[in-house]
N, C-alpha and C positions, 0 to 999 in steps of 0.2 A: 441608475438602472433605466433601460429603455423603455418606451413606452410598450407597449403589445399593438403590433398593427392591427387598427379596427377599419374590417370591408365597406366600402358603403353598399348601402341598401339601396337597391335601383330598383322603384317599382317599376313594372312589366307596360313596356308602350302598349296604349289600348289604340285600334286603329279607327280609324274615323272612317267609317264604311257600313251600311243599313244591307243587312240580309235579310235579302228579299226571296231568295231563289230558294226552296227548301218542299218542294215537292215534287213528285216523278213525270217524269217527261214522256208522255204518251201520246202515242198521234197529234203531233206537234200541239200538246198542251201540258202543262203543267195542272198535274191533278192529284187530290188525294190520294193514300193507300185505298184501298178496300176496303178493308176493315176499320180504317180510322185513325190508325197504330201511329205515334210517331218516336224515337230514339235518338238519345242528346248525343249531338258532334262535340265533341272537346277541343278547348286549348288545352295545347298539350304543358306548355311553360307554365301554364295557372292553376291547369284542372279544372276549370270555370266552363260551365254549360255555354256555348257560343249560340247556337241554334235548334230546335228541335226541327228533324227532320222526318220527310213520311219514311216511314217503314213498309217494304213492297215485300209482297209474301207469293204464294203462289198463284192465285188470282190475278193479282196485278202483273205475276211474269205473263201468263197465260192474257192477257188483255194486251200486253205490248206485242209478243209474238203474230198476235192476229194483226195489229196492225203493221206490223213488218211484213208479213205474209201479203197483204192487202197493196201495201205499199208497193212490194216486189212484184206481184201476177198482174195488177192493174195501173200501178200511178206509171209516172212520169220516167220516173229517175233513171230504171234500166232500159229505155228506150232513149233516152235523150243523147245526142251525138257526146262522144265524148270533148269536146273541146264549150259546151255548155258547162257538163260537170266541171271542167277545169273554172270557168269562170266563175262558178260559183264559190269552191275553195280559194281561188285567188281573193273574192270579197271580203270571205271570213278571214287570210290571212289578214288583209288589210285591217278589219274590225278587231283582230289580236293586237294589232299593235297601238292603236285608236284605246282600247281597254287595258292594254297594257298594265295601267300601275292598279286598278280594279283586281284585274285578274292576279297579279302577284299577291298584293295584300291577300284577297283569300286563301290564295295557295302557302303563305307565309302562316298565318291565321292557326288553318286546321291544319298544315302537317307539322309545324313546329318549326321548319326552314328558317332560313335567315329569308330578308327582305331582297338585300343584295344579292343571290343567289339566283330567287325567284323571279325578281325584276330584269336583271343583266346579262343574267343564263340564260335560263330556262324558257319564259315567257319568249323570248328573242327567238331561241331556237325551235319553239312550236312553232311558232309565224313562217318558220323559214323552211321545217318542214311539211307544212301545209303548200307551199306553192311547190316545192319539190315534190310533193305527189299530184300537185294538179297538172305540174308538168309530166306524167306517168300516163294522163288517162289517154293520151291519142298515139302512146309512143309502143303498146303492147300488141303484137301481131302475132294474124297465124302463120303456121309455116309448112310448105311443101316439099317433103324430105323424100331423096333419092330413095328407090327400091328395085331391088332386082325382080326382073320381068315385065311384066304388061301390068304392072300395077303403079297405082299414085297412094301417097302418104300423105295426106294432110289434118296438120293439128290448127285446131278452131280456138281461139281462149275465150271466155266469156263467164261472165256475173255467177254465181253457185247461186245464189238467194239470198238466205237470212244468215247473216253471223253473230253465233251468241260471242258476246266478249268480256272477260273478268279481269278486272286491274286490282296493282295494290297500291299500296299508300305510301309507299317512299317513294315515287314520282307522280303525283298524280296526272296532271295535266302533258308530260310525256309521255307517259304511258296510255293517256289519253290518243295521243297525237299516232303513235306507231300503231295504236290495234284501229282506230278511226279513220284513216287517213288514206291507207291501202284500201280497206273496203269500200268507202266512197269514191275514190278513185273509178274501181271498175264495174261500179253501178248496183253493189248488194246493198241489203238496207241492215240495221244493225240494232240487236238489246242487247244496253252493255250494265255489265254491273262493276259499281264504284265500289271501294275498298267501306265497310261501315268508318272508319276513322276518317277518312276524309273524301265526302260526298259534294261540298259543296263549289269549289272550281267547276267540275265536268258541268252541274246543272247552268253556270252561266255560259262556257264555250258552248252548251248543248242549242241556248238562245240565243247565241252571236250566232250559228250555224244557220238560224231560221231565218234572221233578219237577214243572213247573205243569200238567201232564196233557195235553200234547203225545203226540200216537198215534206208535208207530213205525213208521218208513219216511215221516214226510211231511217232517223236516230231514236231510237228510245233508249232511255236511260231509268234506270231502276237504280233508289238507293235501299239498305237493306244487309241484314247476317247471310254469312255464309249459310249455313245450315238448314237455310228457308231459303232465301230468293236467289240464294247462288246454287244451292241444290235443284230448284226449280229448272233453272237456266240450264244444269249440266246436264240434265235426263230429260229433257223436252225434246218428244219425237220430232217435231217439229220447226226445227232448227238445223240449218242444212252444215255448217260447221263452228267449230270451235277454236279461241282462243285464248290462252289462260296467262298469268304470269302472278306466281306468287311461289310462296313457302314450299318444300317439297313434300310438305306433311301434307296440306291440302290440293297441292298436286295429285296427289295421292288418289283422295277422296275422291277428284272432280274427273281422272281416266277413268276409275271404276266405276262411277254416276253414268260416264258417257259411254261405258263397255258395256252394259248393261242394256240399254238402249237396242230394240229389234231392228236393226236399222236395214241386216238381213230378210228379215217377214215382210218389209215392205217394200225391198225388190221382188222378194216372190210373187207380194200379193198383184204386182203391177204398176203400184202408185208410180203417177208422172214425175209429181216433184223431182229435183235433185236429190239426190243419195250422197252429201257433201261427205266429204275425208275430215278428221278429226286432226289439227293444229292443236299439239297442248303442248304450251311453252311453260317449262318448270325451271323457278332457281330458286334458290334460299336468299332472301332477304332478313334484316332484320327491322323489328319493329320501331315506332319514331322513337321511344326510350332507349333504344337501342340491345331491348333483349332478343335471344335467337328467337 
Protein backbone atom coordinates (compact mmCIF):
# COMPACT_ATOMS: atom_id res chain seq x y z
CA UNK A 1 0.00 0.00 0.00
CA UNK A 2 1.06 3.48 -0.80
CA UNK A 3 2.34 5.83 1.11
CA UNK A 4 -0.25 9.09 1.67
CA UNK A 5 1.61 12.11 0.10
CA UNK A 6 2.82 14.33 2.90
CA UNK A 7 3.04 18.50 1.77
CA UNK A 8 5.80 20.00 2.97
CA UNK A 9 5.55 22.82 5.26
CA UNK A 10 7.21 25.98 3.90
CA UNK A 11 7.50 28.42 6.35
CA UNK A 12 6.49 32.05 4.99
CA UNK A 13 9.79 34.14 3.59
CA UNK A 14 10.10 36.94 6.12
CA UNK A 15 11.65 39.90 4.13
CA UNK A 16 14.62 41.45 5.26
CA UNK A 17 13.40 45.16 5.10
CA UNK A 18 13.12 47.81 8.34
CA UNK A 19 9.74 49.94 8.27
CA UNK A 20 10.39 52.86 8.66
CA UNK A 21 7.69 54.77 6.98
CA UNK A 22 4.28 54.47 9.03
CA UNK A 23 3.11 57.89 9.62
CA UNK A 24 0.93 60.60 7.49
CA UNK A 25 2.46 62.63 4.97
CA UNK A 26 1.69 66.28 5.73
CA UNK A 27 3.27 69.38 4.36
CA UNK A 28 6.05 67.31 3.26
CA UNK A 29 6.57 65.67 6.73
CA UNK A 30 5.81 62.67 8.18
CA UNK A 31 3.77 63.22 11.17
CA UNK A 32 1.47 61.68 13.79
CA UNK A 33 -2.36 61.26 13.61
CA UNK A 34 -4.07 63.79 15.74
CA UNK A 35 -5.28 62.07 18.03
CA UNK A 36 -2.37 59.63 18.54
CA UNK A 37 -4.37 56.70 16.99
CA UNK A 38 -2.54 54.05 15.24
CA UNK A 39 -4.02 50.62 13.24
CA UNK A 40 -2.01 47.17 12.56
CA UNK A 41 -1.22 46.61 8.58
CA UNK A 42 -1.35 42.92 8.10
CA UNK A 43 0.45 40.16 6.25
CA UNK A 44 -1.87 38.87 4.61
CA UNK A 45 -0.21 35.08 4.12
CA UNK A 46 0.55 35.04 8.13
CA UNK A 47 -2.00 37.35 9.67
CA UNK A 48 1.14 38.66 11.69
CA UNK A 49 0.98 42.51 12.59
CA UNK A 50 3.72 43.94 9.95
CA UNK A 51 3.46 47.65 11.31
CA UNK A 52 1.39 49.90 13.28
CA UNK A 53 0.43 52.53 11.33
CA UNK A 54 -1.00 56.37 12.17
CA UNK A 55 -4.56 56.44 11.80
CA UNK A 56 -5.83 60.08 10.11
CA UNK A 57 -9.32 60.96 11.27
CA UNK A 58 -10.88 64.06 10.42
CA UNK A 59 -8.43 66.50 11.74
CA UNK A 60 -5.68 65.23 10.10
CA UNK A 61 -7.86 65.39 6.64
CA UNK A 62 -8.75 68.95 7.45
CA UNK A 63 -4.70 69.59 8.33
CA UNK A 64 -3.66 68.08 4.83
CA UNK A 65 -6.32 70.07 2.83
CA UNK A 66 -5.00 73.36 4.27
CA UNK A 67 -1.78 72.50 3.26
CA UNK A 68 -2.87 71.65 -0.23
CA UNK A 69 -4.78 74.66 -0.33
CA UNK A 70 -1.65 76.68 0.80
CA UNK A 71 0.49 74.65 -1.53
CA UNK A 72 -1.92 75.40 -4.53
CA UNK A 73 -2.81 79.47 -3.93
CA UNK A 74 0.84 80.24 -2.79
CA UNK A 75 3.82 77.60 -3.40
CA UNK A 76 5.64 76.82 -6.32
CA UNK A 77 4.16 73.96 -8.16
CA UNK A 78 1.23 75.55 -10.13
CA UNK A 79 3.39 78.31 -11.34
CA UNK A 80 6.42 76.37 -12.31
CA UNK A 81 6.86 75.94 -16.29
CA UNK A 82 5.70 72.73 -17.07
CA UNK A 83 8.80 71.24 -18.38
CA UNK A 84 10.27 71.91 -14.44
CA UNK A 85 7.38 69.68 -13.31
CA UNK A 86 8.31 67.15 -15.95
CA UNK A 87 11.79 67.19 -14.49
CA UNK A 88 10.86 66.46 -11.42
CA UNK A 89 8.61 63.19 -12.19
CA UNK A 90 11.49 62.22 -14.45
CA UNK A 91 13.79 62.06 -10.97
CA UNK A 92 11.30 60.27 -9.12
CA UNK A 93 10.90 57.78 -12.07
CA UNK A 94 14.61 57.45 -11.91
CA UNK A 95 14.50 56.86 -7.88
CA UNK A 96 11.57 54.09 -8.65
CA UNK A 97 13.79 52.16 -10.34
CA UNK A 98 17.03 52.98 -7.97
CA UNK A 99 14.25 51.57 -4.96
CA UNK A 100 12.91 49.19 -7.09
CA UNK A 101 13.39 45.90 -5.00
CA UNK A 102 12.46 48.18 -1.58
CA UNK A 103 9.49 49.23 -3.24
CA UNK A 104 8.36 45.75 -4.34
CA UNK A 105 9.06 43.87 -1.15
CA UNK A 106 6.67 46.27 0.54
CA UNK A 107 4.24 46.11 -2.03
CA UNK A 108 4.68 42.18 -1.86
CA UNK A 109 4.52 42.48 2.18
CA UNK A 110 1.20 44.21 2.68
CA UNK A 111 -0.94 43.24 -0.26
CA UNK A 112 -0.11 39.49 -0.32
CA UNK A 113 1.36 39.73 -4.20
CA UNK A 114 3.79 37.64 -5.34
CA UNK A 115 7.50 39.32 -5.33
CA UNK A 116 7.86 38.48 -9.01
CA UNK A 117 4.86 40.29 -10.07
CA UNK A 118 5.73 43.35 -7.97
CA UNK A 119 9.33 43.44 -8.84
CA UNK A 120 8.96 42.72 -12.97
CA UNK A 121 5.42 44.20 -13.32
CA UNK A 122 4.40 46.45 -11.54
CA UNK A 123 7.12 48.46 -9.94
CA UNK A 124 8.56 48.58 -13.77
CA UNK A 125 5.47 49.96 -15.11
CA UNK A 126 5.10 52.89 -12.35
CA UNK A 127 8.60 54.04 -13.45
CA UNK A 128 7.41 54.03 -16.86
CA UNK A 129 4.34 55.65 -16.13
CA UNK A 130 5.62 58.37 -14.26
CA UNK A 131 7.94 59.68 -17.18
CA UNK A 132 4.84 59.20 -19.62
CA UNK A 133 3.06 61.68 -17.56
CA UNK A 134 6.05 63.90 -17.20
CA UNK A 135 6.00 63.72 -20.89
CA UNK A 136 2.19 65.24 -20.59
CA UNK A 137 3.06 68.35 -18.76
CA UNK A 138 4.18 70.59 -21.83
CA UNK A 139 2.28 68.69 -24.41
CA UNK A 140 -1.66 69.89 -23.15
CA UNK A 141 -2.96 73.21 -25.05
CA UNK A 142 -5.54 75.58 -25.45
CA UNK A 143 -7.53 75.68 -28.37
CA UNK A 144 -9.13 78.31 -30.75
CA UNK A 145 -12.14 76.87 -32.24
CA UNK A 146 -14.06 78.19 -35.45
CA UNK A 147 -17.40 80.05 -34.80
CA UNK A 148 -19.83 81.50 -36.76
CA UNK A 149 -19.80 85.30 -36.84
CA UNK A 150 -17.49 87.95 -35.26
CA UNK A 151 -16.86 85.78 -32.60
CA UNK A 152 -13.62 83.81 -31.18
CA UNK A 153 -13.68 80.48 -29.18
CA UNK A 154 -11.09 79.85 -27.02
CA UNK A 155 -10.49 76.95 -24.57
CA UNK A 156 -7.76 77.69 -21.66
CA UNK A 157 -6.72 74.20 -19.66
CA UNK A 158 -5.26 74.73 -16.50
CA UNK A 159 -4.62 73.21 -12.83
CA UNK A 160 -8.53 73.00 -10.81
CA UNK A 161 -6.43 72.92 -7.40
CA UNK A 162 -6.84 70.40 -4.78
CA UNK A 163 -7.51 66.63 -5.79
CA UNK A 164 -9.04 64.46 -3.06
CA UNK A 165 -7.83 60.91 -4.15
CA UNK A 166 -8.93 57.28 -2.78
CA UNK A 167 -7.25 54.04 -3.80
CA UNK A 168 -7.65 50.32 -3.09
CA UNK A 169 -5.64 47.77 -2.27
CA UNK A 170 -5.45 45.30 -5.23
CA UNK A 171 -3.00 47.64 -6.92
CA UNK A 172 -1.64 49.73 -4.68
CA UNK A 173 1.26 51.51 -6.01
CA UNK A 174 -0.52 51.61 -9.66
CA UNK A 175 -3.21 52.86 -8.55
CA UNK A 176 -1.07 55.00 -6.89
CA UNK A 177 0.66 55.98 -10.17
CA UNK A 178 -2.82 56.77 -12.43
CA UNK A 179 -4.75 59.07 -9.63
CA UNK A 180 -0.95 60.87 -8.82
CA UNK A 181 0.65 61.11 -11.78
CA UNK A 182 -2.04 63.07 -13.96
CA UNK A 183 -2.62 65.50 -11.21
CA UNK A 184 1.04 66.50 -10.83
CA UNK A 185 1.42 66.55 -14.34
CA UNK A 186 -0.69 69.70 -14.49
CA UNK A 187 0.17 71.35 -11.51
CA UNK A 188 -2.85 70.48 -8.76
CA UNK A 189 -1.62 69.58 -5.43
CA UNK A 190 -3.15 66.29 -3.93
CA UNK A 191 -4.69 64.28 -0.43
CA UNK A 192 -4.81 60.96 -1.25
CA UNK A 193 -6.10 58.20 0.82
CA UNK A 194 -4.50 54.69 0.87
CA UNK A 195 -6.60 51.58 1.06
CA UNK A 196 -6.47 50.77 5.25
CA UNK A 197 -4.93 47.13 4.07
CA UNK A 198 -2.21 48.42 2.37
CA UNK A 199 -0.86 51.89 3.47
CA UNK A 200 2.66 51.37 3.31
CA UNK A 201 4.23 51.46 -0.36
CA UNK A 202 2.40 55.01 -1.17
CA UNK A 203 4.18 56.49 2.20
CA UNK A 204 7.59 55.56 0.61
CA UNK A 205 6.81 56.63 -3.20
CA UNK A 206 5.19 59.67 -1.13
CA UNK A 207 9.30 60.33 0.11
CA UNK A 208 11.07 59.31 -3.17
CA UNK A 209 8.53 62.28 -4.56
CA UNK A 210 10.32 64.83 -2.11
CA UNK A 211 13.70 63.67 -2.51
CA UNK A 212 12.92 64.28 -6.62
CA UNK A 213 12.27 67.94 -5.64
CA UNK A 214 8.51 67.66 -5.03
CA UNK A 215 7.45 71.27 -2.97
CA UNK A 216 5.65 70.69 0.22
CA UNK A 217 2.08 70.55 0.72
CA UNK A 218 1.28 69.53 -3.03
CA UNK A 219 1.32 65.24 -1.85
CA UNK A 220 -0.45 64.49 1.19
CA UNK A 221 -1.03 61.33 1.92
CA UNK A 222 -3.37 60.12 4.67
CA UNK A 223 -3.57 56.51 6.05
CA UNK A 224 -6.78 55.45 7.73
CA UNK A 225 -10.89 53.73 7.53
CA UNK A 226 -13.06 54.56 5.16
CA UNK A 227 -15.74 55.74 7.32
CA UNK A 228 -13.55 58.43 9.08
CA UNK A 229 -10.77 59.68 6.93
CA UNK A 230 -12.25 58.67 3.68
CA UNK A 231 -15.60 60.17 4.60
CA UNK A 232 -13.72 63.21 5.75
CA UNK A 233 -11.94 63.40 2.23
CA UNK A 234 -15.43 62.76 0.25
CA UNK A 235 -17.56 65.69 1.95
CA UNK A 236 -14.76 68.30 2.35
CA UNK A 237 -15.94 71.59 0.86
CA UNK A 238 -12.83 72.21 0.22
CA UNK A 239 -11.44 70.01 -2.23
CA UNK A 240 -11.95 71.06 -5.71
CA UNK A 241 -12.30 67.30 -7.18
CA UNK A 242 -12.66 63.86 -6.85
CA UNK A 243 -11.16 60.56 -7.57
CA UNK A 244 -12.28 57.38 -6.32
CA UNK A 245 -11.51 53.61 -7.34
CA UNK A 246 -12.89 50.95 -5.34
CA UNK A 247 -15.87 48.53 -4.48
CA UNK A 248 -19.32 49.68 -5.94
CA UNK A 249 -20.68 49.47 -2.48
CA UNK A 250 -18.53 52.29 -1.41
CA UNK A 251 -18.71 53.87 -4.50
CA UNK A 252 -21.81 54.36 -3.36
CA UNK A 253 -21.19 55.99 -0.07
CA UNK A 254 -18.29 58.26 -1.26
CA UNK A 255 -21.02 59.93 -4.72
CA UNK A 256 -23.48 60.45 -2.01
CA UNK A 257 -20.70 62.06 0.79
CA UNK A 258 -19.66 64.08 -2.37
CA UNK A 259 -23.52 64.98 -3.53
CA UNK A 260 -24.17 66.34 -0.58
CA UNK A 261 -21.53 68.84 -0.51
CA UNK A 262 -23.17 72.73 -1.32
CA UNK A 263 -20.85 73.04 -3.89
CA UNK A 264 -23.88 75.13 -5.47
CA UNK A 265 -23.97 77.78 -2.19
CA UNK A 266 -20.66 78.62 -3.01
CA UNK A 267 -21.13 79.62 -6.46
CA UNK A 268 -23.83 81.67 -5.21
CA UNK A 269 -22.11 82.86 -2.40
CA UNK A 270 -19.17 84.20 -4.88
CA UNK A 271 -16.32 82.22 -3.55
CA UNK A 272 -13.23 82.55 -6.11
CA UNK A 273 -11.88 79.23 -5.57
CA UNK A 274 -12.46 76.54 -8.35
CA UNK A 275 -15.85 74.83 -8.31
CA UNK A 276 -13.96 71.39 -9.53
CA UNK A 277 -16.36 68.52 -11.42
CA UNK A 278 -16.61 65.34 -9.43
CA UNK A 279 -14.41 62.22 -11.27
CA UNK A 280 -15.83 59.09 -9.34
CA UNK A 281 -14.30 56.12 -10.89
CA UNK A 282 -16.27 53.01 -9.53
CA UNK A 283 -15.45 49.03 -10.20
CA UNK A 284 -15.80 46.05 -8.06
CA UNK A 285 -12.71 44.69 -6.96
CA UNK A 286 -12.16 41.99 -4.80
CA UNK A 287 -10.47 41.76 -1.51
CA UNK A 288 -6.60 40.37 -1.22
CA UNK A 289 -8.37 36.94 0.23
CA UNK A 290 -10.13 37.15 -2.57
CA UNK A 291 -13.84 37.68 -1.19
CA UNK A 292 -16.45 40.11 -3.12
Amino acid sequence: MEEPFLEAVVEPIKPDISISLTKLLIDGKFVDAASGKTFPTIDPRTEEIIAHVAEGDVEDVNRAVKASQRAFDKGPWPKMTPYERSKILLRFADLIDKHSDELATLESLDSGKTYQQSRYAEIPTMARLFRYYAGWTDKTHGLIVPADGPHSVQFLHESIGVARQIIPSNFPLLMFSWKVGPALAYGNTIVLKTAEQTPLSALLAGKLLHEAGLPEGVLNIISGYGHTAGAAISSHLDIDKLAFTGSTEVGKIVSQAAAATDFGGRLRSGEERHVGMFLIQICCCADRRGRE
